[in-house]
C-alpha positions as CSV (number, residue, x, y, z in Angstrom):
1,X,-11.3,158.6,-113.4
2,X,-7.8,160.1,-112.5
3,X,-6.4,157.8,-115.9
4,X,-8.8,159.1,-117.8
5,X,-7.7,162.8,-116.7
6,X,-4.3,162.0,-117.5
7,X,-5.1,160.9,-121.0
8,X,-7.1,163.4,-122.0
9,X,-4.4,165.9,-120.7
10,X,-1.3,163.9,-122.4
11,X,-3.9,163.6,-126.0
12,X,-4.5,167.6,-125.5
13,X,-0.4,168.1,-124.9
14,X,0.2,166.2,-128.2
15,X,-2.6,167.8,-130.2
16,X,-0.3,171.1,-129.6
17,X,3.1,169.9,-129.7
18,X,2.9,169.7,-133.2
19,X,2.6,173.0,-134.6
20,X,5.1,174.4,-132.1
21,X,7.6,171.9,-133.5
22,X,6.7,172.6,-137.1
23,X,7.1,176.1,-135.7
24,X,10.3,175.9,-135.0
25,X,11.4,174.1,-137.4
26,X,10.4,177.4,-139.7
27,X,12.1,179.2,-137.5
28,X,15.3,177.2,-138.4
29,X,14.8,177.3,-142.0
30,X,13.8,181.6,-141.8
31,X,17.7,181.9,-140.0
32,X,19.5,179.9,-142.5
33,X,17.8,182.1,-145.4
34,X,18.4,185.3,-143.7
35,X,22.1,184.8,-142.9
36,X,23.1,183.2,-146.2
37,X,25.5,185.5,-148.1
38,X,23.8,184.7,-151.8
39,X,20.4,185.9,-149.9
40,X,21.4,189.0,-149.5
41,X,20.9,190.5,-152.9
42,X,17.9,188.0,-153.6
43,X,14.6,189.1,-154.8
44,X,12.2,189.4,-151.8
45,X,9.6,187.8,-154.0
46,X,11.6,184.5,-154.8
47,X,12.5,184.2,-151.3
48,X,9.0,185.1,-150.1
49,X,7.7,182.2,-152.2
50,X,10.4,179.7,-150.9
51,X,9.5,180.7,-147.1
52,X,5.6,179.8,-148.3
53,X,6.6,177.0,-150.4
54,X,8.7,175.7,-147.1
55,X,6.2,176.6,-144.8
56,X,3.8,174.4,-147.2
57,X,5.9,171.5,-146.9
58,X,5.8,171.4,-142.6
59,X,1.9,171.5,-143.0
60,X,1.7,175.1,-141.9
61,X,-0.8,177.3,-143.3
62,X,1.3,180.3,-144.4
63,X,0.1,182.7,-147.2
64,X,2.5,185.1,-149.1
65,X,0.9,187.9,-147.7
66,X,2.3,186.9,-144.4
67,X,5.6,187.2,-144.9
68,X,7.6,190.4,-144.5
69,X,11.2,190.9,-145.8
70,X,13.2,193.9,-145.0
71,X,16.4,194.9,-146.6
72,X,18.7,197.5,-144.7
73,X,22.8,198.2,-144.4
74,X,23.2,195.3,-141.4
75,X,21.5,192.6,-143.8
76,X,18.2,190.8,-144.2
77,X,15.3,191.0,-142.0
78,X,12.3,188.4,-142.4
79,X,9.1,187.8,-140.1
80,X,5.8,186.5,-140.9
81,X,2.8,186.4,-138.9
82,X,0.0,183.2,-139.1
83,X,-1.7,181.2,-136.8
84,X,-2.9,177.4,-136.5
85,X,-6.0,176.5,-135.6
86,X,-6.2,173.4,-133.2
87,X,-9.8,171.9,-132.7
88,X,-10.5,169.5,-129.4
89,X,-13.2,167.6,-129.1
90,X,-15.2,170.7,-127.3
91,X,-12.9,173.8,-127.8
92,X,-11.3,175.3,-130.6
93,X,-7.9,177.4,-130.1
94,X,-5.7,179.8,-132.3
95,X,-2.2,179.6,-131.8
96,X,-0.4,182.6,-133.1
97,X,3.0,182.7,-133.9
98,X,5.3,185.2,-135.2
99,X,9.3,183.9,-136.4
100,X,11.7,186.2,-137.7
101,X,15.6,185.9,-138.5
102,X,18.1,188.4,-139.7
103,X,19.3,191.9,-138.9
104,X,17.0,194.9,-138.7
């Protein structure tokens, strides 16, 4: 019985590990696009698309709507807001998660 805990807790860990490491692989990719000089004077749009288009690419459900970009004197600012839906065999939980990179 105690084995059968343990994989059920370990099969529940890796069910969740997954969009946290897709998360922050995002997260790595929104800090490289903020702090790049030829980002700077982008088009918000283009680089909102990219930041989808990326997002897209890691599996992560990410809408255009979602992202935020903010230019000010200091440099670029970008956030987005979504969440992942993980389903278990008897429960169903929203993980929210909110990266950002850049200067406000």
């Amino acid at each position: 019985m105690a084995s059968f805990v343990l994989a059920a807790l370990a099969g529940f860990c890796l069910l969740l590990v997954r969009p946290y490491y897709q998360n922050w692989q995002l997260q790595q990719d929104l800090e490289r696009l903020a702090f790049d000089p030829k980002n700077q004077n982008a088009d918000p749009a283009m680089l909102a698309a990219e930041i989808v288009n990326r997002s897209a690419q890691l599996g992560l459900p990410v809408r255009l709507d979602q992202v935020r970009i903010h230019r000010s004197e200091a440099g670029l600012f970008i956030e987005l807001r979504y969440f992942v839906r993980v389903e278990l065999l008897v429960y169903t939980v929203d993980l929210h998660f909110r990266p950002k990179a850049g200067v406000r």
